[in-house]
C-alpha positions in Angstrom: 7.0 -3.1 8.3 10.4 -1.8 8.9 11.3 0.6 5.4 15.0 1.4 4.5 16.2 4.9 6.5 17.9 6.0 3.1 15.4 4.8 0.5 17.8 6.3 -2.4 20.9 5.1 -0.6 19.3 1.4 -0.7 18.3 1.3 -4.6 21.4 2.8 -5.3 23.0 -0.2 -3.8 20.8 -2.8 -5.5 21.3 -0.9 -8.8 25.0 -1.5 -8.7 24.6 -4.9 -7.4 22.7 -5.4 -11.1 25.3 -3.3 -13.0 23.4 -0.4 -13.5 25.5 2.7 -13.6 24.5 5.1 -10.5 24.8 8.8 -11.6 27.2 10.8 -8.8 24.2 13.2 -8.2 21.8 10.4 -7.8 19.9 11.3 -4.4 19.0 14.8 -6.2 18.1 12.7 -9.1 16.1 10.2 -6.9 14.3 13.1 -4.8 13.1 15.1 -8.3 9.8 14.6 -10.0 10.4 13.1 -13.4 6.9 11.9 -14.2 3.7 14.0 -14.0 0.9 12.0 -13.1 -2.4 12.5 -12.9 -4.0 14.2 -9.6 -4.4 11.1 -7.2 -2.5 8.8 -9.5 0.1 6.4 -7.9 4.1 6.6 -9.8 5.2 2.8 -9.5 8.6 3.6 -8.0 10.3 1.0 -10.6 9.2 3.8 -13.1 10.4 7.0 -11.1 13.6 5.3 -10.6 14.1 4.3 -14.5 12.6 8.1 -15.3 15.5 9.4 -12.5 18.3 7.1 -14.3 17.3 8.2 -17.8 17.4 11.9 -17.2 21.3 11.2 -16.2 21.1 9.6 -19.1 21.3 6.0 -17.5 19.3 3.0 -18.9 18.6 0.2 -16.6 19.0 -3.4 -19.0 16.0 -5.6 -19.1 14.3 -5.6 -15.7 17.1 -4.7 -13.6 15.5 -1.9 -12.3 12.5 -3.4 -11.1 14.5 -6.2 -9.3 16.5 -3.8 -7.4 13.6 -2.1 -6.0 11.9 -5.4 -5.4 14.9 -5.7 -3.3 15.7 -2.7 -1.7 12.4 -3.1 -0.3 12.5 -6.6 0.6 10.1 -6.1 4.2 10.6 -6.7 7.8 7.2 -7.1 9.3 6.4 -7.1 12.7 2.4 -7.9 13.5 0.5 -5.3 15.3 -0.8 -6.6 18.5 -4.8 -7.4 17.7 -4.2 -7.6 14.0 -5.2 -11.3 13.6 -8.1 -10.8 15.6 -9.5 -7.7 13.9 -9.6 -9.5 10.6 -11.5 -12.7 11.9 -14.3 -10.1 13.3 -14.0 -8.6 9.9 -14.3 -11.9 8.1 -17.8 -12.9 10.3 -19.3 -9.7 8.6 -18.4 -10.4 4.9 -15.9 -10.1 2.3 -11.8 -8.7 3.5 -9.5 -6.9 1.7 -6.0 -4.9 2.0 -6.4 -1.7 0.4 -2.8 0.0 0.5 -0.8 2.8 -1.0 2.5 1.4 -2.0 4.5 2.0 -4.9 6.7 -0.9 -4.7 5.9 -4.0 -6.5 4.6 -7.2 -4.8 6.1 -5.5 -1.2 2.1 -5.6 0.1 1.9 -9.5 -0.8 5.5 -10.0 0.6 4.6 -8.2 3.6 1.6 -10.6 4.4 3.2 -13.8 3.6 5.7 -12.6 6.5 2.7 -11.2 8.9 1.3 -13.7 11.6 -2.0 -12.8 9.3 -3.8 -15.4 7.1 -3.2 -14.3 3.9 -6.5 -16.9 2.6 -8.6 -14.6 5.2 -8.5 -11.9 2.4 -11.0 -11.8 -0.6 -8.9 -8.9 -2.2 -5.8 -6.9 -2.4 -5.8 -3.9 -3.8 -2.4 -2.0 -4.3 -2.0 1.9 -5.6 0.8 0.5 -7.9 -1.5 -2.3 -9.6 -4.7 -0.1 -9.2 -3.1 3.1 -10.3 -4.8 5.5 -7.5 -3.7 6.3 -4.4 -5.7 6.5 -1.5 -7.6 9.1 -0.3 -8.2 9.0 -4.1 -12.2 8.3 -4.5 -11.2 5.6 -7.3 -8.9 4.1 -4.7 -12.2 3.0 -2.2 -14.1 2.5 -5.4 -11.7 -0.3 -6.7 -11.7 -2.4 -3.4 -15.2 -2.2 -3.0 -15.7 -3.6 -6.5 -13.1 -6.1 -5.4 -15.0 -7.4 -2.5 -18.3 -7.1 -4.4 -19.8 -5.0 -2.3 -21.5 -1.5 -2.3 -18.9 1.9 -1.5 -21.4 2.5 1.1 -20.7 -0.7 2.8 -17.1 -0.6 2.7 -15.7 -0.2 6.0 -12.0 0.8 6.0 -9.5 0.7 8.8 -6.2 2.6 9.0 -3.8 5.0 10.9 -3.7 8.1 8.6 -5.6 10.3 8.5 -4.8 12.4 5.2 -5.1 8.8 3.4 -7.2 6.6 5.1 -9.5 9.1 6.2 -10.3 9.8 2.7 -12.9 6.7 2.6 -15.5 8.7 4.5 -15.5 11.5 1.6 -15.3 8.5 -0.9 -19.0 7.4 0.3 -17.4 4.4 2.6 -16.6 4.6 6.0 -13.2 5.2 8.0 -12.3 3.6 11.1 -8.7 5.3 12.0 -6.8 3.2 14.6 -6.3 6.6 16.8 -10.1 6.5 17.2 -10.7 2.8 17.3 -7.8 0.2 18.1 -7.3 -2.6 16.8 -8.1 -4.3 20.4 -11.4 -2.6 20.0 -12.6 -3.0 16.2 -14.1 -6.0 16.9 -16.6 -4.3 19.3 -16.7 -1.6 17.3 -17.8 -3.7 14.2 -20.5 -6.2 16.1 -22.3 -3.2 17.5 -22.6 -1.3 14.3 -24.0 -4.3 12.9 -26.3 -4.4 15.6 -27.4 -0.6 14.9 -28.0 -1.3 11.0 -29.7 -4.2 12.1 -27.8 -6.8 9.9 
């Protein structure tokens, strides 16, 4: 998913586009912590941006500030290569689910109505923004597996960072990180540790 090379720059534009005065400093204001979170919490960015706006003593009317993040971060998704065939192996050993950190709303459910994926092929999708932890936040795993209905323990998470996605194996699930294990390869990966824990 392709993501705006000036993130500030690209608000800024949608803000005007809604009328919403743009303060002359505003990537300073834009790149300052306004909010203060708690440790592992996700910001929505809607929220940051109306916090950055009101200490330059802007006020965004109505929703205007949440559309023109929505649309600065409208997505441009490009599939990875095995993506579709990774969650189909996933699927033939129970419950799927997106877990993502993303501050932006509905960008994660834009992103895979644009994907080559099946969206129906997932049981749950679970956002920082409408969970309110970011991953490797323990509360992050906890809230997908209680999405999927399944145990921590049996959650089995795939992703490419390691600072976030890692974070499931210290959460009490377990982390598959793409550098390890392709996407090519998870479904190997998957049948034989069924295969080991005898399932």
């Amino acid at each position: 998913m392709d993501r705006p090379a000036d993130p500030a720059a690209a608000v800024a534009d949608e803000l005007r586009t809604r009328d919403v005065t743009v303060p002359a400093d505003w990537g300073d204001a834009y790149r300052e912590p306004h909010l203060d979170p708690p440790d592992g919490a996700e910001v929505p960015l809607p929220a940051h941006v109306a916090a950055a706006l009101s200490s330059r003593g802007v006020s965004g009317a109505g929703n205007a500030v949440r559309r023109a993040v929505v649309a600065a971060f409208d997505p441009t998704v490009r599939t990875r290569p095995g993506a579709v065939a990774a969650v189909e192996a996933a699927a033939e050993h129970g419950p799927v689910g997106v877990c993502s950190n993303c501050s932006v709303p509905t960008l994660v459910s834009r992103a895979l109505i644009r994907s080559d994926l099946d969206r129906d092929a997932f049981d749950a999708i679970v956002t920082s923004t409408d969970c309110g932890w970011r991953k490797p936040d323990r509360r992050a795993f906890e809230t997908t597996a209680t999405a999927l209905d399944v145990d921590l323990a049996d959650l089995v998470h795939v992703g490419d960072d390691p600072a976030t996605d890692g974070g499931a194996d210290a959460a009490g699930a377990t982390a598959v990180l793409l550098a390890d294990v392709s996407l090519a390869d998870f479904p190997a990966w998957l049948a034989e540790r069924t295969d080991r824990r005898g399932e």
